[in-house]
C-alpha positions in Angstrom: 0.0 0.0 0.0 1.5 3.2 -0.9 1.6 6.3 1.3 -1.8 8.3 -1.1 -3.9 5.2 0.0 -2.3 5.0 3.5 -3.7 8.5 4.2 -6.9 7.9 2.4 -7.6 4.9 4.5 -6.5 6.0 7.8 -9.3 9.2 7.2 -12.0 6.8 6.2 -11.3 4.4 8.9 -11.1 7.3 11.8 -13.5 9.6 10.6 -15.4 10.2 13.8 -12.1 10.1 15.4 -10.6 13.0 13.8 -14.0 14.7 13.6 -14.1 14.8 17.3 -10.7 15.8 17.7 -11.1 18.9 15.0 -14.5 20.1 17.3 -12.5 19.6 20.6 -9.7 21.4 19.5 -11.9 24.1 17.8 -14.2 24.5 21.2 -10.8 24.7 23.5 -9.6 27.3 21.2 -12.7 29.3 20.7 -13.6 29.9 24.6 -10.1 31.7 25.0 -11.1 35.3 24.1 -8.0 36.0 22.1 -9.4 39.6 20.9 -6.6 41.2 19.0 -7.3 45.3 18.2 -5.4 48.3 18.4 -3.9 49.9 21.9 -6.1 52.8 22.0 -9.7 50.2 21.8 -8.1 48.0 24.6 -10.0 49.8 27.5 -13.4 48.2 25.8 -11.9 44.9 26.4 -11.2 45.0 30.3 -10.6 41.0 29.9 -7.5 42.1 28.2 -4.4 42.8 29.8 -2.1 43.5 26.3 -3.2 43.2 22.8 -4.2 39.3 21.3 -3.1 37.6 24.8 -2.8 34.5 22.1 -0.7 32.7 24.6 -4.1 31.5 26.2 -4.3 29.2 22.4 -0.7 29.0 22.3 -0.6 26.8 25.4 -3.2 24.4 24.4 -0.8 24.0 21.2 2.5 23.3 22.8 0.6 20.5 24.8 -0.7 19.3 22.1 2.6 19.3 20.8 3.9 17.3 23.5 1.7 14.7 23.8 1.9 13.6 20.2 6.1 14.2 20.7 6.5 16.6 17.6 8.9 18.9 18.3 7.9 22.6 18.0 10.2 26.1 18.0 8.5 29.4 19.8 9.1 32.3 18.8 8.0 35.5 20.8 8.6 39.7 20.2 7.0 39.9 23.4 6.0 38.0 26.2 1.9 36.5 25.7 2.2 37.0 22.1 3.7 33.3 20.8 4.9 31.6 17.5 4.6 28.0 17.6 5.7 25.9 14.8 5.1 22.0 15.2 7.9 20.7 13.0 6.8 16.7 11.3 9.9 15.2 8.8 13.1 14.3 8.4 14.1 17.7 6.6 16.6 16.3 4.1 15.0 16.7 0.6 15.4 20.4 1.5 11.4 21.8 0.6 9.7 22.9 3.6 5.9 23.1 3.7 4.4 25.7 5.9 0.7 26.0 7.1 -0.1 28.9 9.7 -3.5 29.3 11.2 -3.8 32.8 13.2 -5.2 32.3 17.3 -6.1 35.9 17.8 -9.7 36.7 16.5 -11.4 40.2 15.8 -14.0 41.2 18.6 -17.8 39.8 18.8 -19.9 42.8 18.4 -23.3 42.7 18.3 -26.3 40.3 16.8 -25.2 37.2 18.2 -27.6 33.9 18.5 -25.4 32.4 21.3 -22.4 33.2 23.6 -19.8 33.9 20.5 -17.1 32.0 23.2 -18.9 28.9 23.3 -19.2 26.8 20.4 -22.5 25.2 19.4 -22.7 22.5 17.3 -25.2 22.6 15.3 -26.4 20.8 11.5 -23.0 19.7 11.2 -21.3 23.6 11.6 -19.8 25.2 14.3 -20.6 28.5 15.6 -18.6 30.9 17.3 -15.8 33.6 16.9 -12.9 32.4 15.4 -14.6 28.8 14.2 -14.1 30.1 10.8 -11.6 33.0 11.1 -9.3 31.3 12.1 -9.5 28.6 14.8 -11.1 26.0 12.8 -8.8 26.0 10.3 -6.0 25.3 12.8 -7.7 22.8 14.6 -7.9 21.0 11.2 -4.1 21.3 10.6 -3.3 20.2 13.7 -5.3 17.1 13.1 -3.3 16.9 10.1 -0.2 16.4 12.2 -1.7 14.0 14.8 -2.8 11.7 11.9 0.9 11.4 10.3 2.0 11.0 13.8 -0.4 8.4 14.4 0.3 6.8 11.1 4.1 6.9 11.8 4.0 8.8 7.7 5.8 11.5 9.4 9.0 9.8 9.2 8.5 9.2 5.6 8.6 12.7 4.4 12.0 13.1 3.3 10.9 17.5 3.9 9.1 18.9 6.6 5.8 19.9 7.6 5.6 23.0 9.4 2.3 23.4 11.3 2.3 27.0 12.8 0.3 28.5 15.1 0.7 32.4 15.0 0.1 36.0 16.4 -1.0 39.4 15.3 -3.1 38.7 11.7 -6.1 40.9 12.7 -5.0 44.3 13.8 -1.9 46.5 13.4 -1.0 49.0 15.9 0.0 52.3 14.9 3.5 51.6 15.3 3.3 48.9 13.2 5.3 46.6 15.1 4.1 42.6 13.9 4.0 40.4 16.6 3.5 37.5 14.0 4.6 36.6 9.9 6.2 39.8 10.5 8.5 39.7 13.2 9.1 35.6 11.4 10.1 36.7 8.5 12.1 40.0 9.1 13.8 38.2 11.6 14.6 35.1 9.7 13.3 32.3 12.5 11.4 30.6 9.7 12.7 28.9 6.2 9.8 28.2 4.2 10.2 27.2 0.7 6.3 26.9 -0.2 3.5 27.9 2.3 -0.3 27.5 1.8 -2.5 29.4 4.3 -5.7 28.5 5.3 -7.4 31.7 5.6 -9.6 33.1 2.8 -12.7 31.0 3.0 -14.2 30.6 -0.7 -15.2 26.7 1.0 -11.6 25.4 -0.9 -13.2 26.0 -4.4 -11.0 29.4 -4.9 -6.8 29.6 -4.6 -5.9 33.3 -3.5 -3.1 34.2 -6.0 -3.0 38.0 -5.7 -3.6 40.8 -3.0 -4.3 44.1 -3.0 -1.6 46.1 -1.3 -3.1 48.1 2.1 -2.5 51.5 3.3 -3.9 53.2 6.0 -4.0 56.9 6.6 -4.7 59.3 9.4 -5.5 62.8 8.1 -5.8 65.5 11.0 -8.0 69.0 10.5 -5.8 71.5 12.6 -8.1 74.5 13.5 -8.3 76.9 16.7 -10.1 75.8 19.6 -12.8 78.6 21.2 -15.7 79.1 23.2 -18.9 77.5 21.1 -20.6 81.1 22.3 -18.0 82.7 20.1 -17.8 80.4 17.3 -15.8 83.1 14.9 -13.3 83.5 17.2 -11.9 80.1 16.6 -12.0 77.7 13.4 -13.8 74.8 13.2 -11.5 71.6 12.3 -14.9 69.5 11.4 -16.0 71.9 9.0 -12.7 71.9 7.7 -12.2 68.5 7.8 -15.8 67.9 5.9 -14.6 70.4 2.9 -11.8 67.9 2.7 -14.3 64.6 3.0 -16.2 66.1 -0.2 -12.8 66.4 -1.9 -11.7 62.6 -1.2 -15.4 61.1 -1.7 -14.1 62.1 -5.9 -10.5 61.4 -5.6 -9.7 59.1 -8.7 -6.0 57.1 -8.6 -3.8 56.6 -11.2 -3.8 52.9 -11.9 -3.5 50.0 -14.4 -6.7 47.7 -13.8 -5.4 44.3 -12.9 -6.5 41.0 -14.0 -7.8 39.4 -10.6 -7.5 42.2 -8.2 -9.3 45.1 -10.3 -9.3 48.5 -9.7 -8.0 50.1 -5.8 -10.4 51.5 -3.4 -10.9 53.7 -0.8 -12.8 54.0 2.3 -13.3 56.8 4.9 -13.5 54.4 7.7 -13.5 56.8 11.1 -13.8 60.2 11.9 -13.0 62.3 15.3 -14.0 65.7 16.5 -14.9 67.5 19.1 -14.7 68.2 22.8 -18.2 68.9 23.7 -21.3 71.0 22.1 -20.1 74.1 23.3 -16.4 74.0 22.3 -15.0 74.9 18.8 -13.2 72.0 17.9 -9.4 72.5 17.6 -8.9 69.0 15.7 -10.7 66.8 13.7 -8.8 63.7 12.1 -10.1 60.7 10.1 -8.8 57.2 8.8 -8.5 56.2 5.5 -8.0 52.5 4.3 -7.1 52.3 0.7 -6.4 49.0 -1.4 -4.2 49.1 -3.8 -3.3 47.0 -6.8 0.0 46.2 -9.0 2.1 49.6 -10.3 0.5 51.6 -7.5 2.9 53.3 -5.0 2.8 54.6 -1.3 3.8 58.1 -2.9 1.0 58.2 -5.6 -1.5 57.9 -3.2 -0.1 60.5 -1.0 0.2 63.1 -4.1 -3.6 62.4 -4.6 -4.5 63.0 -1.4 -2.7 66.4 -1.4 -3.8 67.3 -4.6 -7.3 67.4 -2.3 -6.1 69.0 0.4 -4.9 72.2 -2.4 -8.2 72.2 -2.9 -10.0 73.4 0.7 -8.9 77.1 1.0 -7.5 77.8 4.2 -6.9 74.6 5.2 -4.2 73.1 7.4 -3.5 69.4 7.5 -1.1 66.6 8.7 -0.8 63.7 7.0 0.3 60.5 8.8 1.0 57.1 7.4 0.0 54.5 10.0 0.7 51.5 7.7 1.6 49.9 4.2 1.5 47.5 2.2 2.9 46.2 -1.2 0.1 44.7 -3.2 1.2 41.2 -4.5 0.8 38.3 -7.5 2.4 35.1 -8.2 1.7 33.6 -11.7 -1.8 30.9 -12.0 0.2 28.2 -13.7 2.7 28.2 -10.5 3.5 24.4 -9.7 1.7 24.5 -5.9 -1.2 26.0 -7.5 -1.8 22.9 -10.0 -0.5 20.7 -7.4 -3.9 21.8 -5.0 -6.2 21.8 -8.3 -5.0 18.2 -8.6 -5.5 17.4 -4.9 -8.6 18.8 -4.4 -10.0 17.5 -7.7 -8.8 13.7 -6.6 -10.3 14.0 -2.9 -13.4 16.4 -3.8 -14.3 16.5 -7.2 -13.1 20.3 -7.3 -10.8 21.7 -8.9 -10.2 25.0 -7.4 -10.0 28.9 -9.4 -7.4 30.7 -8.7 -9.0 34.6 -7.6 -7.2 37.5 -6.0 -8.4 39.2 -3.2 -9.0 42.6 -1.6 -7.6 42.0 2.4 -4.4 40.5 2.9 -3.4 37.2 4.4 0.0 35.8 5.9 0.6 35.1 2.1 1.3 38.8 1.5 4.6 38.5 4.0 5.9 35.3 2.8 5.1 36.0 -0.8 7.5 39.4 0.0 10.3 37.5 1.6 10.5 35.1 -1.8 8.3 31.9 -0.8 5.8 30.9 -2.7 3.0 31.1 -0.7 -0.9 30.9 -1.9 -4.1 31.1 0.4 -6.4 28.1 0.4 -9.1 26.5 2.9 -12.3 25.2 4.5 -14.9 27.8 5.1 -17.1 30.7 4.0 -15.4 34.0 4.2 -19.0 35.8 4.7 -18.7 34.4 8.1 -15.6 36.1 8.7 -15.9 39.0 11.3 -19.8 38.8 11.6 -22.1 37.4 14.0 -22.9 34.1 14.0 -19.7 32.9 12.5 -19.5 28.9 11.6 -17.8 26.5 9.6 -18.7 23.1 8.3 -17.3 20.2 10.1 -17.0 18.4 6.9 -14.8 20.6 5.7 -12.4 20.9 8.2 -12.3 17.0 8.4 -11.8 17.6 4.6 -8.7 19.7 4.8 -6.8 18.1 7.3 -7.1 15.0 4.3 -5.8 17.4 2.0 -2.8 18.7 4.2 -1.9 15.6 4.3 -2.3 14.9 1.0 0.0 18.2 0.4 2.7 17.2 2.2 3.7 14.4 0.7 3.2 16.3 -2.8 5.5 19.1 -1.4 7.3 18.3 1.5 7.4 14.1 0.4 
């Protein structure tokens, strides 16, 4: 029996097994409230004591780890924040599989059927934050790794299979330190030589090939503070501000349309002003979140937005950078690409698109650091930071099949 059928029969043999270990792991993770946002929104999250706290998943990882006796490197910026990478093969053929789910998750909000930190199990799906974004997907991964434990196959990839479990995807702090790919990759802890992340959705019909590069801007409205009896003896930052908001609301970029990714984007995401009704306000600043696609630069954007800003008499602005992004594309014939179309067509009868997409994923930093690295998983991304979040069972069980699957294709 070769190693395909190996695989193929240990799945069909243990499929309640592995089922019930990919809902156990995915419940454990979920009730950790690993809320990752920005400094300044931490005081709404008084269970938070710094930003992510993803050591509360990383712990359940490492023992998982243990008990199964893979051996696993952490990696940590900062203390709570962890990088675990579970490590199966013997690491001699010299290609190096990676798979990284993310354990912080984006807040609740509002709308919710059930306690978003407990998972119900329900028709086959799992609901709760992070069952889909992205907790499910690592619990399926790691089941990936305890079947080729199990199996004793991990001693017959002549690679490796690197299962990670990592920090800091959701939010980026305004001094735009990464606690996760990026602190990886910039530091060179990790050597990669093809990487699939599970982390788009698209229910494993769709391969994420491109991604739109990300910048975000704060724009500040400096006026003069007065008395809101004596209105003209200061000047109003919101109304300056808003003369500026009409400007940007018809801002057009310079750009070449791409073939998956389209045309870039902007959004005025948030807007602050104001002390109190009877206070001119001195400042007024906003956020701006614009996508951008191939040929696009940080400095285009910038000389559009000024060329709005010439355009409100009298008015006085900073502009600050608070992040960005290179957009990115690897070509659709690229051998890991055909090798999942294969995969997925022998196991599921799919055979998988490739797409590009508008957010980014850990692709984006590997991609920039010379791996080849595509996104591709189990799930629907219109679950993704809504209420009511789930993912199918079925798929997960699916996936970890495939990783499998995978690894011997690229790390065998």
């Amino acid at each position: 029996m070769d190693l395909r059928e190996r695989i193929t029969e240990y799945f069909d043999q243990h499929e309640d097994e592995i089922k019930n270990l990919i809902v156990q792991l995915t419940t454990s993770f979920v009730e950790e409230r690993t809320v990752n946002v920005v400094s300044e929104k931490l005081g709404d999250h008084p269970y938070l004591k710094i930003r992510g706290e993803e050591y509360r998943v990383g712990d359940k990882v490492k023992k998982f780890f243990q008990e199964l006796d893979i051996p696993f490197d952490e990696y940590s910026r900062m203390e709570g924040r962890p990088n675990i990478i579970g490590k199966l093969g013997q690491d001699k053929s010299g290609e190096r599989l990676f798979m990284p789910g993310h354990m912080d998750v984006v807040p609740a909000g509002e709308g919710w059927d059930t306690d978003p930190y407990q998972v119900v199990e329900k028709d086959g799906l799992l609901y709760g934050r992070g069952t889909s974004d992205n907790k499910g997907q690592l619990a399926s991964i790691l089941a990936s790794a305890y079947v080729l434990k199990k199996t004793g196959l991990d001693r017959e990839l002549r690679g490796q299979l690197q299962i990670a479990a990592l920090s800091d995807e959701e939010a980026m702090d305004e001094d735009q330190i990464d606690y996760g790919i990026g602190y990886l990759v910039e530091e060179n802890l990790i050597n990669p030589t093809v990487s699939v992340v599970p982390d788009i959705g698209e229910d494993m019909k769709k391969i994420d090939i491109a991604e739109k590069g990300r910048m975000v801007v704060k724009i500040t409205a400096i006026g003069r503070q007065a008395h809101g009896a004596n209105p003209d003896a200061g000047i109003n930052a919101i109304y300056m501000m808003n003369k500026l908001v009409s400007q940007i609301e018809t801002l057009k970029l310079e750009h070449t349309v791409h073939p998956l990714l389209g045309s870039p984007t902007v959004n005025l995401g948030e807007i602050h002003g104001g002390a109190a009704p009877n206070i001119v306000p001195g400042t007024c600043f906003i956020y701006l979140d614009f996508r951008i696609v191939p040929g696009m630069t940080r400095e285009g954007v910038l000389d559009a937005l000024q060329v709005c800003i010439d355009q409100v008499p009298d008015g006085d602005f900073q502009i600050k950078v608070i992040s960005a992004k290179s957009p990115h594309a690897i070509e659709p014939d690229n051998p890991v690409v055909k090798i999942i179309q294969e995969e997925a067509q022998a196991a599921l009868g799919i055979t998988p698109a490739t797409f590009g997409i508008g957010g980014g994923t850990y692709a984006k930093e590997l991609v920039m650091h010379g791996v080849t690295a595509v996104g591709w998983g189990p799930g629907d991304g219109s679950t993704f930071h809504v209420a009511n979040e789930y993912v199918e069972i079925q798929q997960l069980f699916d996936f970890a099949r495939l990783t499998c699957l995978l690894a011997l294709r690229l790390a065998g």
